[in-house]
C-alpha positions as CSV (number, residue, x, y, z in Angstrom):
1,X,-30.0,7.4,-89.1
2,X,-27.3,4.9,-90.6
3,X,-24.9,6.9,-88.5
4,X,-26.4,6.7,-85.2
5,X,-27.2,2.8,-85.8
6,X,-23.4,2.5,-86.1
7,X,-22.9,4.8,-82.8
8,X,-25.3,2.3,-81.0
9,X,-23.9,-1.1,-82.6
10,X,-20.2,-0.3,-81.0
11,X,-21.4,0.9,-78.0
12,X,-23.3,-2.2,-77.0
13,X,-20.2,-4.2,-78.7
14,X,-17.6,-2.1,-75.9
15,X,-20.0,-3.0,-73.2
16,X,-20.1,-6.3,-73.9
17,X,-16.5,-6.3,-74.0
18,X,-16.5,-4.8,-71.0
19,X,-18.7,-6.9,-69.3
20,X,-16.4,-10.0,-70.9
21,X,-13.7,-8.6,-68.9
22,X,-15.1,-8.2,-65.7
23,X,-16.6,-11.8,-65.4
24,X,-12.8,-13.1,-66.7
25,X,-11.3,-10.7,-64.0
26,X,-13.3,-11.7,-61.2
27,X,-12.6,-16.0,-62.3
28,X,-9.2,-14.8,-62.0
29,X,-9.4,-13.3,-58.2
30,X,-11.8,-16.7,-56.9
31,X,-9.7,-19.1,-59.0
32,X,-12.0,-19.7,-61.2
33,X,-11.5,-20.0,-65.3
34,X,-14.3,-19.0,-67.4
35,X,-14.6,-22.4,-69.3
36,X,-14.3,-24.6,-65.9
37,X,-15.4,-25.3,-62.8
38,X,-13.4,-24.6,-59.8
39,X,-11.2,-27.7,-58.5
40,X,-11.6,-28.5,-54.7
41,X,-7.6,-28.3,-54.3
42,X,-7.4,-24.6,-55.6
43,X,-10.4,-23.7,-53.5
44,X,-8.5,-25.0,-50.2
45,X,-4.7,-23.0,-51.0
46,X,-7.0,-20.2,-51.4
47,X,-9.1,-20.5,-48.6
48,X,-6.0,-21.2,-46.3
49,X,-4.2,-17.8,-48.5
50,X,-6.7,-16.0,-47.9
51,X,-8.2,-16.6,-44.4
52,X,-5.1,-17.1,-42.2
53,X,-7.3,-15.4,-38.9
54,X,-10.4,-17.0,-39.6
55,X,-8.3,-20.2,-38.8
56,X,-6.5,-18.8,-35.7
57,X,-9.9,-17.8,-34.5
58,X,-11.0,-21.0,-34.6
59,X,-8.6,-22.2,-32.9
60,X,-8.5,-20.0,-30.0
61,X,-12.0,-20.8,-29.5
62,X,-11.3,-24.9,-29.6
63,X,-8.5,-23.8,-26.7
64,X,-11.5,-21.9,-24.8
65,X,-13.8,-24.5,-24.8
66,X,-11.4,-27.0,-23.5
67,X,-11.4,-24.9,-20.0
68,X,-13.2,-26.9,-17.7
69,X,-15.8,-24.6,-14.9
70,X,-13.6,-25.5,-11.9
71,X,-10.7,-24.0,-14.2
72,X,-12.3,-21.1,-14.9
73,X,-13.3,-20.5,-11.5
74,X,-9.6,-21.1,-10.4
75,X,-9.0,-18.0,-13.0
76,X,-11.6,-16.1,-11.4
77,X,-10.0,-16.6,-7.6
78,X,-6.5,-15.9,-9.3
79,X,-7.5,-12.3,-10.7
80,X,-9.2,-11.3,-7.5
81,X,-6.4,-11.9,-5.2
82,X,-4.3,-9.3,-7.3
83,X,-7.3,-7.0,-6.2
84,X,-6.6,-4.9,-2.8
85,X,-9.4,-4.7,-0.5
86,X,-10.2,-1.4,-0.7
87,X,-10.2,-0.9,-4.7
88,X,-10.7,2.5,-5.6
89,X,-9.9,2.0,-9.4
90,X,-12.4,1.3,-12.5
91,X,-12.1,-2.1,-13.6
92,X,-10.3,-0.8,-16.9
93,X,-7.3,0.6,-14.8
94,X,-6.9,-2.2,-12.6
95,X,-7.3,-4.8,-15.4
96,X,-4.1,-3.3,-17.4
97,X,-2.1,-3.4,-13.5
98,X,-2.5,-7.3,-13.8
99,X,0.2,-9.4,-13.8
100,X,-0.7,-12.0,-16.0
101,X,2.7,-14.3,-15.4
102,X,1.2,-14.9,-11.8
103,X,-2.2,-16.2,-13.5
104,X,-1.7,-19.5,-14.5
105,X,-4.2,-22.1,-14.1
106,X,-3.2,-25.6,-14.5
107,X,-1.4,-26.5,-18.2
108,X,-2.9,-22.6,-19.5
109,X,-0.1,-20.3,-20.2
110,X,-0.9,-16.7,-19.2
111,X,-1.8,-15.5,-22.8
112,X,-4.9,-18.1,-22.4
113,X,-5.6,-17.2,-19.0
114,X,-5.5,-13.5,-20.3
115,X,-8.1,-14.3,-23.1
116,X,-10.4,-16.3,-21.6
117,X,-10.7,-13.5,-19.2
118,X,-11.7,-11.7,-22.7
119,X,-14.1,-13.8,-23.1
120,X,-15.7,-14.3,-19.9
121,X,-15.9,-10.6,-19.7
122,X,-17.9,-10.5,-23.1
123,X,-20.8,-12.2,-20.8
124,X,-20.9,-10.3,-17.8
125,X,-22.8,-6.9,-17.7
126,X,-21.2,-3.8,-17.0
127,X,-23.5,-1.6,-16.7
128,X,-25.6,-0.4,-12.8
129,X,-28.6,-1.2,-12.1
130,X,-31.1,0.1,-9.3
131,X,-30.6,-2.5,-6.7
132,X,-26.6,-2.2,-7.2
133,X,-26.9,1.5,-6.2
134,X,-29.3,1.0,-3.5
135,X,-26.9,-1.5,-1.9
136,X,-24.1,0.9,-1.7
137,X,-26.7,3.8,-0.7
138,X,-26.9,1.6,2.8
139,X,-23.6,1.1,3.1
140,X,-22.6,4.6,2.9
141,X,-25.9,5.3,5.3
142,X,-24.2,2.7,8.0
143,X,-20.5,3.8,7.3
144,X,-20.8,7.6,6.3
145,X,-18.0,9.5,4.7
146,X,-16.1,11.7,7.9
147,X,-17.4,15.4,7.0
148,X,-14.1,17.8,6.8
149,X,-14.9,20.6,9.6
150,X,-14.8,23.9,7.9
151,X,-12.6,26.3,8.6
152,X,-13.4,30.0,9.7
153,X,-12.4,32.9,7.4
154,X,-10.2,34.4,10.0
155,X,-8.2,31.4,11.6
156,X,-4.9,31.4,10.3
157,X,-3.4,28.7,7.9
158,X,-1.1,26.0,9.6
159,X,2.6,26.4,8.0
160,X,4.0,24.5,5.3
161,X,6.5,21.8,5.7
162,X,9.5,22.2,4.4
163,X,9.3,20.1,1.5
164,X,6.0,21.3,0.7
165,X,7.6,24.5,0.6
166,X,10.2,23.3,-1.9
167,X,7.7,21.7,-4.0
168,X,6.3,24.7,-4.5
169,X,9.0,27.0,-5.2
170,X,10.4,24.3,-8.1
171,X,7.4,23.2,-9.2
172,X,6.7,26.0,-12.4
173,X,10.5,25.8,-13.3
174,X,10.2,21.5,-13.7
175,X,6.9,22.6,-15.7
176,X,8.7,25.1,-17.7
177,X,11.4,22.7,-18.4
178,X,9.4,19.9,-18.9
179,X,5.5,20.7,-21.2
180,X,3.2,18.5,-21.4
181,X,4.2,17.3,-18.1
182,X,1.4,15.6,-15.4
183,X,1.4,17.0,-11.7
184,X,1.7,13.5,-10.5
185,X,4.6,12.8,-12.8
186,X,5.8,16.7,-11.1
187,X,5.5,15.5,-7.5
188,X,7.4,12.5,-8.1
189,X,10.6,14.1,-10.0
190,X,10.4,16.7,-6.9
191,X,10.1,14.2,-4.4
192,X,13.2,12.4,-5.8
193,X,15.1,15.8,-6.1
194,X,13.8,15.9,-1.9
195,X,15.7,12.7,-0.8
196,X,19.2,13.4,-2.5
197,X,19.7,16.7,-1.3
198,X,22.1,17.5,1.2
199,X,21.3,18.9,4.8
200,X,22.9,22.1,3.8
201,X,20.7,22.6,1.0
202,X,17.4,21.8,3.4
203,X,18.3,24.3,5.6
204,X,16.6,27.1,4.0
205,X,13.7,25.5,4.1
206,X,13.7,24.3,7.5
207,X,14.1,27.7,8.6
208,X,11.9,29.2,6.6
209,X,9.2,26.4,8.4
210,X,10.4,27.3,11.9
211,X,9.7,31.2,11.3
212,X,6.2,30.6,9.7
213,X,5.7,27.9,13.1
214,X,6.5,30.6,15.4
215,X,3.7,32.9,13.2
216,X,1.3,30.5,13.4
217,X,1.4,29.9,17.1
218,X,0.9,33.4,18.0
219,X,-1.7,34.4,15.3
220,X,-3.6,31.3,16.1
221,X,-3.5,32.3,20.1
222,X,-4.7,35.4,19.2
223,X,-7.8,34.0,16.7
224,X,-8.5,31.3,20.5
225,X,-8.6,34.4,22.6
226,X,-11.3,36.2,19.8
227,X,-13.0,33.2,19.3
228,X,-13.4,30.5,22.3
229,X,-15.8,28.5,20.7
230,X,-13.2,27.8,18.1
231,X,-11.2,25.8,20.6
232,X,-9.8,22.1,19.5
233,X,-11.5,19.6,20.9
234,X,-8.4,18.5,22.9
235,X,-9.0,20.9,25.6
236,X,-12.7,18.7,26.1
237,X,-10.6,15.3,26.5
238,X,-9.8,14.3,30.0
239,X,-6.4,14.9,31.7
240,X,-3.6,12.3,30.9
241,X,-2.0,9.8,33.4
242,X,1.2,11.1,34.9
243,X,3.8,9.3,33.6
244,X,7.6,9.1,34.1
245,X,8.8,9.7,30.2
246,X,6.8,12.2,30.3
247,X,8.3,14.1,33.2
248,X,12.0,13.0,31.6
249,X,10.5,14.7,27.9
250,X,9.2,18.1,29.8
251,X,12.4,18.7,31.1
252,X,14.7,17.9,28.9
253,X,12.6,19.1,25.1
254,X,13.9,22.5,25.1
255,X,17.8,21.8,25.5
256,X,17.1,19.3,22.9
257,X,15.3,21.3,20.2
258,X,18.3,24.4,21.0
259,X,20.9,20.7,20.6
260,X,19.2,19.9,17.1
261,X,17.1,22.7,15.7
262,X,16.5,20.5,12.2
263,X,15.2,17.5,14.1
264,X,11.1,17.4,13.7
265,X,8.9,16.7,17.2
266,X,8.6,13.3,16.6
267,X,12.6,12.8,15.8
268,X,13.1,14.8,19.0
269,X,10.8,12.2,20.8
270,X,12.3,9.4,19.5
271,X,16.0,10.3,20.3
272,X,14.8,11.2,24.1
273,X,12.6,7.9,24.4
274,X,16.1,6.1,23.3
275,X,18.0,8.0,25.9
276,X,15.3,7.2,28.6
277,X,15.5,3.7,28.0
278,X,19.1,4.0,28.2
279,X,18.9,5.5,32.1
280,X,20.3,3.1,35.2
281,X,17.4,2.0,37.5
282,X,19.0,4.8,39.8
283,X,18.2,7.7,37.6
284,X,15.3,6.7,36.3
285,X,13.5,6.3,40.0
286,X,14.2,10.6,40.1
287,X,12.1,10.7,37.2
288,X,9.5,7.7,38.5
289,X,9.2,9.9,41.6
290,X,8.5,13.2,39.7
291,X,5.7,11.4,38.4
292,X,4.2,9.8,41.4
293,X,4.5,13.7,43.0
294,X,2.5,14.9,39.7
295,X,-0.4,12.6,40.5
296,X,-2.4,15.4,43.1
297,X,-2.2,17.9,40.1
298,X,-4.0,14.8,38.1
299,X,-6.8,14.5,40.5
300,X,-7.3,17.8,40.9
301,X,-7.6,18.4,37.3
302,X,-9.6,15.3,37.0
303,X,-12.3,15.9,39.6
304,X,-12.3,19.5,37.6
305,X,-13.5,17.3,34.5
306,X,-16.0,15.4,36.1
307,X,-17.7,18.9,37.0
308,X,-18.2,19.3,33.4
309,X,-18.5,15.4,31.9
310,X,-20.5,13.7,34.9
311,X,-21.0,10.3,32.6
312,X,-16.9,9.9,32.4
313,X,-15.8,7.1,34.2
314,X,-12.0,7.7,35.3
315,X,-9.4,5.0,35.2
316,X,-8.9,3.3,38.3
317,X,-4.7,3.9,38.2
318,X,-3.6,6.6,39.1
319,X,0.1,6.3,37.3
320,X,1.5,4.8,34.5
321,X,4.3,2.4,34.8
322,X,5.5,-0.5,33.0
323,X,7.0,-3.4,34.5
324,X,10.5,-2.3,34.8
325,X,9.5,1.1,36.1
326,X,7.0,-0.9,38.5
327,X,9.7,-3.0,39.9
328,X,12.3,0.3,40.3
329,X,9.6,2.4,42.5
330,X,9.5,-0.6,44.8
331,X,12.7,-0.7,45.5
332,X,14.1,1.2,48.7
333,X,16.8,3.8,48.4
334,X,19.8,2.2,50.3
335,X,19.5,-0.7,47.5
336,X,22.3,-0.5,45.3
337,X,22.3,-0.6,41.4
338,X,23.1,-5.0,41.6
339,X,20.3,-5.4,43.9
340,X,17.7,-3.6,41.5
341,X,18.7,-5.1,38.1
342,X,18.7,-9.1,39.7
343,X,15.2,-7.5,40.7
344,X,14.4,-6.8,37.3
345,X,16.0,-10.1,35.9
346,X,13.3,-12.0,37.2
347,X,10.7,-10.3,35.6
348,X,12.4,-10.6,32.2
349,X,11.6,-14.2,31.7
350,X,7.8,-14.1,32.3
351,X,8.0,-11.8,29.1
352,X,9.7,-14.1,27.1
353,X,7.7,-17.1,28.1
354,X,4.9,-14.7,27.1
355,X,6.5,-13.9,23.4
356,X,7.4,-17.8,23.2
357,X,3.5,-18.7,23.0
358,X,2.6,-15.9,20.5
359,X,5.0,-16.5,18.2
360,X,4.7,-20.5,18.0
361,X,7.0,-22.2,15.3
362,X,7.4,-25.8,14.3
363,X,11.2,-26.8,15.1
364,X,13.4,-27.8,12.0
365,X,10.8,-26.0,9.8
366,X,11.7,-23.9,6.7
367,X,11.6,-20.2,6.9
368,X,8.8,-18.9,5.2
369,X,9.2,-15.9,2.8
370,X,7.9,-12.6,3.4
371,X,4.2,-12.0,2.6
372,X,4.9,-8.7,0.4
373,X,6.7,-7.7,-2.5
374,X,7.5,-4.2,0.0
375,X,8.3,-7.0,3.0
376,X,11.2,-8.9,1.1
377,X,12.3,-5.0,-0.1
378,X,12.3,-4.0,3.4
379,X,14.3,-6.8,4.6
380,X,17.2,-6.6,1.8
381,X,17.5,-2.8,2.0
382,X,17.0,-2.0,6.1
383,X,20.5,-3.6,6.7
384,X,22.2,-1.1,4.5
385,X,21.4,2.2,6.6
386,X,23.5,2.4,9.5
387,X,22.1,5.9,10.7
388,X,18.9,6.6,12.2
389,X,16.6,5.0,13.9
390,X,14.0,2.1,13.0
391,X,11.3,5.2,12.4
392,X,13.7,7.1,10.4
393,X,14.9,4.0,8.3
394,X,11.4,3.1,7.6
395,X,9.8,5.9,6.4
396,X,12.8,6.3,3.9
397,X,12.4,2.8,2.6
398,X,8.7,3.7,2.4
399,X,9.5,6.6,0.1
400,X,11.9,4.8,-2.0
401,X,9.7,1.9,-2.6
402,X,6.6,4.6,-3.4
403,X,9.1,6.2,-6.1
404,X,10.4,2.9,-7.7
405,X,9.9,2.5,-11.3
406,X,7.4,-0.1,-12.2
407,X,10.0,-2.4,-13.8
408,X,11.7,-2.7,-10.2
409,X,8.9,-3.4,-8.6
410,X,8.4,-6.6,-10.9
411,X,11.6,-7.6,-9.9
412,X,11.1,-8.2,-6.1
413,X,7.3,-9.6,-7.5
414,X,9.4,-12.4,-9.5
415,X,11.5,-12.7,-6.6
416,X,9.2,-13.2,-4.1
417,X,7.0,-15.8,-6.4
418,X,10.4,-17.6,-6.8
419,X,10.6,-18.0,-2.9
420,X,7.2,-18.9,-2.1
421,X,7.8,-21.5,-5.0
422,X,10.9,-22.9,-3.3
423,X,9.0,-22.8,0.3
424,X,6.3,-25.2,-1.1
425,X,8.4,-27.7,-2.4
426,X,11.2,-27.5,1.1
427,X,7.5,-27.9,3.0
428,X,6.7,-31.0,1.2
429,X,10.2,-32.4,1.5
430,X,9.9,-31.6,5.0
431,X,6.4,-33.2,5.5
432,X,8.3,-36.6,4.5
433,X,10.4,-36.6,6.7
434,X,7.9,-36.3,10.1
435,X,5.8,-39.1,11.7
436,X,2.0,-39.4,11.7
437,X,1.8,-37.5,15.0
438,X,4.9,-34.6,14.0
439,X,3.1,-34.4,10.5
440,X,-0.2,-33.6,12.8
441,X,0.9,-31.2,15.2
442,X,3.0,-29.0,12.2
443,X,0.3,-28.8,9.3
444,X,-2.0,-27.5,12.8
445,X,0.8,-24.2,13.3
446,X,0.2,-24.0,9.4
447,X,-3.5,-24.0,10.0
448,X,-2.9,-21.3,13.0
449,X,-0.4,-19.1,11.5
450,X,-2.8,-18.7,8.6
451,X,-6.1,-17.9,10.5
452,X,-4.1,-15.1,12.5
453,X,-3.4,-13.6,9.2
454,X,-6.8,-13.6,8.2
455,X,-7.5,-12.1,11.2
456,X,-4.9,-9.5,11.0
C-alpha cells in the first residue's frame, strides 16, 4: 500500500511538472511571461512577425476598393477587345493568352488591373443555366452547323499534297526522336522542316502527288460512269460567261504545266493572268475575238439549262469584258497600236477619280499605323522577297507568322502599341495646328474611316 501511494504521489508530481512546462512554453511562443501580463509593444513586433500577408491582404483590398465603377468598367471594355469575335476557347485558356501590359486603366498598373479582374471574377457565376442553353439552342436552329456530305464506300480518296505526304512519312521518326511529344507541337517542327527545304529535296514528293493525281482522275471517272447520281454538283450550275483570259488560259495551260511541272494550278494561273495582262492591245483583241466567237456555244448550252432549271433567270451580257478589253474590241483593225492605247488613256482617269473618293485622306495628316500586329509584320517582311508573286509572298508570310514563337509575336505587339501611342500624340499636335473649320472637316474623315472599319 505505502509503495503504491509513493507510485501515485510522483506521478501526479511529473504531471504537474509537466503541465508547468507547457503553460511556460506556450508564454514563451505568444510573448507572454508566466508572472506578467503581455505589454502592447511586444504584442505589435509579434503581430507584424508573425502576420506579414495578413497585412498585404489588407492592403490589396484598400487598393481594390479605391477602383471607381466607371474604372472598372474601363477594365471590363479593355479585356474584351483582346477577345476575337468568334472565340472558341474556355474562358480559362483565353484568360492566361491576356496581355496584361496592354490593360491599364487610368493610374492602375497591370498587376492591379490583373487582380481586380480576380476579384471581379469571384462574383460572377460560372456555371449554365437553362435559359443560357436555350439561347444558343436558337441560334444554332437559325444558323445550323454545314452537315459534311458523306462519302460512298467505293469513291476513291482525293491524293495527298505533297507536304501532307511528307508529314506523314517523318512524322513517327520526330516522335521516335522526340517522346512525350504533342501532335500539334509534331506538325509545327514538320511544317518548319517544309519551308527550308530545297526544291530538289520537294521533288520527290511533288512527283509522288502528280502520279497519285493522274490515279485519282481516272478511278474517279470510272466510280462517275458506275454511279451518275454521285456527280458534283458543278455539273447542275449554269454555264459560265465566255471570257477572253479564259480563252488565253485554254490554250496556253498545257505548254505551261509541260514549262513548270512543280508549279500548283493556281501558281500556273497566276503566272498566265500576269502574262495576259502583259499582252499589247493588238494581241489581246485575237483573244477578245475568240471569246466573242465562243458566245453561240454559251447560248446553246444555256438554253440547254433552262430545259432543266426553268426558274433561272440568265444574265443579260452575253460576254465578259473589263474596261480595257471593252475599249480594245471597239476598235477597228487598220487602227494602229498609238491610236488604241490614247483610246485607253482616257478611260484611266475615270478610275482614279473613282479610287480618289474611296480612299479619302485629310492632307498633311500623320500616317496611321497598321491595325494588326500580322499588318505591321506584313509590311516590314514583304519588301525582303524579291521572287514570286504577291500570292506567293503572302501565303509565305502567312506561314511564318503562324510558326513564330510566342515571344516574337510580343515584339511586333509592343511595337505596334508604341506606334499607335506616337500616332495619338502627332494627331493632337496636328489638331493644333488647323482652324475651326480644317479641325471640322479632319476629325469627320476620322469619324468615316472608323465606321468603314466597323463595317468591314
Amino acid at each position: 500500500m505505502v509503495q503504491e501511494q509513493e507510485m501515485e504521489s510522483t506521478f501526479v508530481a511529473k504531471k504537474h511538472k509537466k503541465g508547468k512546462h507547457k503553460k511556460h512554453d506556450h508564454a514563451i511562443e505568444t510573448g507572454l511571461s508566466s508572472d506578467t501580463e503581455p505589454s502592447s509593444s511586444a504584442s505589435n513586433k509579434e503581430k507584424d512577425f508573425l502576420n506579414p500577408e495578413e497585412e498585404k491582404v489588407e492592403d490589396t483590398k484598400e487598393d481594390l476598393d479605391s477602383w471607381t465603377s466607371n474604372e472598372r468598367l474601363t477594365l471590363i471594355e479593355s479585356i474584351r477587345s483582346q477577345c476575337p469575335d468568334n472565340d472558341s476557347l474556355s474562358y480559362k485558356v483565353r484568360e492566361k493568352k491576356i496581355s496584361w501590359e496592354k490593360v491599364t486603366v487610368s493610374n492602375h498598373s497591370a498587376e492591379q488591373c490583373r487582380r481586380m479582374w480576380q476579384e471581379l471574377q469571384k462574383q460572377v457565376r460560372k456555371h449554365r443555366t437553362l435559359p443560357d442553353l436555350l439561347h444558343d439552342a436558337e441560334t444554332v436552329v437559325h444558323h445550323p452547323h454545314k452537315k459534311k456530305r458523306k462519302r460512298h464506300p467505293d469513291q476513291p480518296a482525293k491524293p495527298l499534297t505533297p507536304y501532307i505526304l511528307y508529314i506523314k512519312e517523318h512524322r513517327e521518326k520526330v516522335k521516335a526522336k522526340n517522346p512525350g511529344i504533342t501532335l500539334p507541337d509534331i506538325t509545327r517542327l514538320l511544317s518548319q522542316k517544309w519551308q527550308s527545304l530545297s526544291p530538289r529535296k520537294r521533288e520527290k514528293y511533288r512527283l509522288q502527288y502528280n502520279k497519285d493525281r493522274e490515279d485519282f482522275v481516272k478511278a474517279n471517272e470510272e466510280f462517275l460512269q458506275n454511279h451518275p447520281a454521285k456527280k458534283t454538283k458543278r455539273e447542275g450550275k449554269p454555264p459560265a460567261l465566255p471570257f477572253p483570259f479564259q480563252c488565253f488560259y485554254d490554250a496556253k495551260i498545257s505548254k505551261y504545266k509541260q514549262k513548270h511541272p512543280n508549279l500548283s494550278t493556281s501558281q500556273l494561273s497566276a503566272k498566265l493572268r500576269a502574262k495576259y495582262l502583259k499582252l499589247k492591245p493588238s494581241k489581246k483583241k485575237k483573244w477578245i475575238s475568240k471569246a466573242m466567237e465562243s458566245i453561240p456555244d454559251y447560248e446553246k448550252q444555256l438554253q440547254e439549262y433552262l430545259i432543266t432549271h426553268p426558274e433561272f433567270k440568265p444574265p443579260l451580257r452575253k460576254i465578259r469584258l473589263t474596261k480595257e478589253e471593252m475599249v480594245i474590241s471597239k476598235c477597228s483593225p487598220e487602227m494602229d497600236v498609238d491610236e488604241i492605247t490614247r483610246q485607253l488613256m482616257e478611260v484611266a482617269p475615270k478610275d482614279r477619280r473613282k479610287k480618289a473618293k474611296v480612299i479619302k485622306t485629310f492632307p498633311g495628316a500623320p500616317e496611321k499605323p497598321p491595325k494588326t500586329a500580322y499588318t505591321l509584320f506584313i509590311k516590314k517582311e514583304i519588301g525582303k522577297l524579291t521572287v514570286g508573286s504577291m500570292t506567293d509572298k503572302m501565303t509565305q508570310l502567312g506561314k511564318e507568322w503562324q510558326s513564330m514563337a510566342e515571344q516574337e509575336r510580343k515584339k511586333y505587339e509592343k511595337k505596334l502599341q508604341r506606334l499607335k501611342e506616337d500616332y495619338e500624340l502627332q494627331v493632337q499636335e496636328f489638331e493644333k495646328t488647323l482652324s475651326p473649320e480644317d479641325l471640322a472637316k479632319f476629325r469627320e474623315t476620322q469619324n468615316n474611316s472608323r465606321k468603314k472599319r466597323k463595317t468591314d
